[in-house]
TORLO-685933 format. One line per field, with one value per residue (C-alpha): residue number from 0; residue in three letters; y, z, x. Coordinates in nm, 2 decimals, decimal comma, m for minus. Layout:
<recs>
nr <- NUM ...
rest <- ALA ...
v <- Y ...
w <- Z ...
u <- X ...
</recs>
This chain:
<recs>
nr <- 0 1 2 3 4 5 6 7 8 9 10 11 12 13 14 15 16 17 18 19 20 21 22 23 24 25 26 27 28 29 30 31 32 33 34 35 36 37 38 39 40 41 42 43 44 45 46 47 48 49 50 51 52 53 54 55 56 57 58 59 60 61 62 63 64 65 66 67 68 69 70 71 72 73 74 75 76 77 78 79 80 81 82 83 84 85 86 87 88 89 90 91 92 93 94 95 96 97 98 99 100 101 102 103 104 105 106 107 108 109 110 111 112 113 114 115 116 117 118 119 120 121 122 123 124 125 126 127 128 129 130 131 132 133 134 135 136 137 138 139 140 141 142 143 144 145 146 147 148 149 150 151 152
rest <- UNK UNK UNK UNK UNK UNK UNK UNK UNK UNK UNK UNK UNK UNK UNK UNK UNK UNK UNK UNK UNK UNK UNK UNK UNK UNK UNK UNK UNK UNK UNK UNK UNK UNK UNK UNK UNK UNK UNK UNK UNK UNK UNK UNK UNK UNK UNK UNK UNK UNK UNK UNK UNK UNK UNK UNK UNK UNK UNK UNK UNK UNK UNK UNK UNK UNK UNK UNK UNK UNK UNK UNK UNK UNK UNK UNK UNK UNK UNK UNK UNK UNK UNK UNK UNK UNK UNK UNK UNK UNK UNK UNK UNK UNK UNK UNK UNK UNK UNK UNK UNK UNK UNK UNK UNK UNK UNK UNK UNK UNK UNK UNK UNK UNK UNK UNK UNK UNK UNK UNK UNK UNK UNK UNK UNK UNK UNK UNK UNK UNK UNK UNK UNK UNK UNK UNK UNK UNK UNK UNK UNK UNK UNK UNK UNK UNK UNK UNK UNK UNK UNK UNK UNK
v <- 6,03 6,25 6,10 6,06 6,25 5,92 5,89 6,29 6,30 6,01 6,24 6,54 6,39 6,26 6,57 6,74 6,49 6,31 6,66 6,57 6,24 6,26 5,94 6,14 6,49 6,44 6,29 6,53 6,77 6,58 6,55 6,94 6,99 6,79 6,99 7,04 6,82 6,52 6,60 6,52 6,73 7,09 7,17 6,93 7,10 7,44 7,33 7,18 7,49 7,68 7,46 7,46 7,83 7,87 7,62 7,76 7,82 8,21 8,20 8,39 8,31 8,40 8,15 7,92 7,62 7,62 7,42 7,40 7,41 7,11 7,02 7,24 7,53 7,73 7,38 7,35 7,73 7,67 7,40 7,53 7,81 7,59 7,42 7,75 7,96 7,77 8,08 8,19 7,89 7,96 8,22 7,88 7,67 7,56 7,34 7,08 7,09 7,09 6,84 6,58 6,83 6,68 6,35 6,10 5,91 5,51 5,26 5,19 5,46 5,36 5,42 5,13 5,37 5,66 5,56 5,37 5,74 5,90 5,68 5,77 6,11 6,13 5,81 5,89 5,65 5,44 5,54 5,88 5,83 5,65 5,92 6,17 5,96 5,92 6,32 6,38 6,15 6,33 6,65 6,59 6,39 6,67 6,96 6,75 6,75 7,07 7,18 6,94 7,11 7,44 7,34 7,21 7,54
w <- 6,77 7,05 7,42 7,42 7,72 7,93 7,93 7,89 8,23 8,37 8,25 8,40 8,75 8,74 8,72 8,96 9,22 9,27 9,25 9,63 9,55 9,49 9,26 9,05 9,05 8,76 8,56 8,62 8,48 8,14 8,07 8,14 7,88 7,62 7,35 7,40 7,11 7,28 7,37 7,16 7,41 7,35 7,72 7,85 7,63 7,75 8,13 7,99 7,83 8,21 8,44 8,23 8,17 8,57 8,68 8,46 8,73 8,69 8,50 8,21 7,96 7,69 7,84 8,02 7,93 8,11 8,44 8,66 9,02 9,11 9,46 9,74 9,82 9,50 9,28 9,51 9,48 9,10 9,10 9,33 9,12 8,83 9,00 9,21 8,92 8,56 8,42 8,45 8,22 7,91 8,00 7,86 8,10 8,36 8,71 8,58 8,27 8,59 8,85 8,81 8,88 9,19 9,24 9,20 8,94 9,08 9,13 8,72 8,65 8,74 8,53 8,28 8,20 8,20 7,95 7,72 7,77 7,63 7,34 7,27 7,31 7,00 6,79 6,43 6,35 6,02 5,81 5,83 5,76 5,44 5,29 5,39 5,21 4,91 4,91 4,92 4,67 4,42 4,46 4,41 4,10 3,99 4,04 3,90 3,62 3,57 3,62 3,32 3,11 3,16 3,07 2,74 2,41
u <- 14,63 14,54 14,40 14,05 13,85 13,87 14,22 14,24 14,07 14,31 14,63 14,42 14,38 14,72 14,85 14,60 14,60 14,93 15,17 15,31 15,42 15,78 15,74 15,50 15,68 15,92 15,62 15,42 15,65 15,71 15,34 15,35 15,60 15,39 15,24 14,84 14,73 14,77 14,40 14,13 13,88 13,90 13,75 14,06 14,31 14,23 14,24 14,59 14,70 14,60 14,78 15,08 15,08 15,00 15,26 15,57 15,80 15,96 16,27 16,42 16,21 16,48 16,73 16,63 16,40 16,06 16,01 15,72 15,59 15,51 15,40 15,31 15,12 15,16 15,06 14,75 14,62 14,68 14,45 14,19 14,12 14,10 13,82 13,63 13,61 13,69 13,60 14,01 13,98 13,80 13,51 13,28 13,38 13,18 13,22 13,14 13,38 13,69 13,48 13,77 14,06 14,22 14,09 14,31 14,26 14,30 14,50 14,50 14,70 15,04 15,38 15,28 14,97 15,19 15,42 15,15 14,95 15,25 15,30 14,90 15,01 15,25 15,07 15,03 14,72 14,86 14,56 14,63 15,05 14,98 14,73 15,02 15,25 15,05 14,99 15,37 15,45 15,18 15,28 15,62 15,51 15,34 15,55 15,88 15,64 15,61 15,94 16,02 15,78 15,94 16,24 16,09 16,21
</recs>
């Protein structure tokens, strides 16, 4: 089950706001190597999708696994674009779509809220796990089925 926008901006500002604090840094660069469905909010999944394409520290793509910039002047250019022209965005975006970006977002979100935001993150709501089941189990029902009536002279 993917964040909803509140805690999609939370993970936003976290990300946007708290980049210089060491505590933070190695955080930070986790939630960037999260896939972008964790957000429910397309707007917030394409900012997602920018800052972790424009924070990918340069490496051999081939080889190594990504990494990001995190902290310092590059991180805070990154972000200040973000927020002066969200059109590098999505050309739909608008200011107000990336207000939030850089302001932190309170004392609330501390590591507690960081791990239950990840657990959010990958959450597969029950509801939806049984249907998959159920589906699984019918088709391969139906298609053992069939293979036993091939076999049939």
């Amino acid at each position: 089950m993917p964040l909803d926008v509140e805690d999609g901006v939370k993970a936003l500002q976290l990300v946007t706001s708290r980049y210089d604090q060491r505590e933070w840094r190695k955080k930070i660069e986790k939630t960037l190597s999260l896939t972008p469905s964790g957000f429910e909010d397309v707007a917030q999944r394409k900012t997602f999708v920018y800052l972790k394409l424009q924070l990918q520290a340069y490496k051999s793509r081939r080889a190594d696994p990504p990494s990001w910039i995190v902290g310092g002047y590059a991180t805070k250019e990154v972000i200040d674009r973000a927020r002066v022209r969200p059109t590098d965005i999505d050309p739909d975006m608008t200011e107000a779509d990336v207000s939030f970006l850089g302001v932190d977002p309170g004392a609330e979100v501390d590591e507690v809220w960081w791990e239950e935001m990840l657990v959010k993150w990958f959450e597969t709501p029950e509801d939806e796990l049984e249907e998959t089941d159920e589906e699984s189990d019918e088709e391969t029902e139906a298609s053992s089925e069939d293979q036993a009536g091939d076999d049939s002279p």
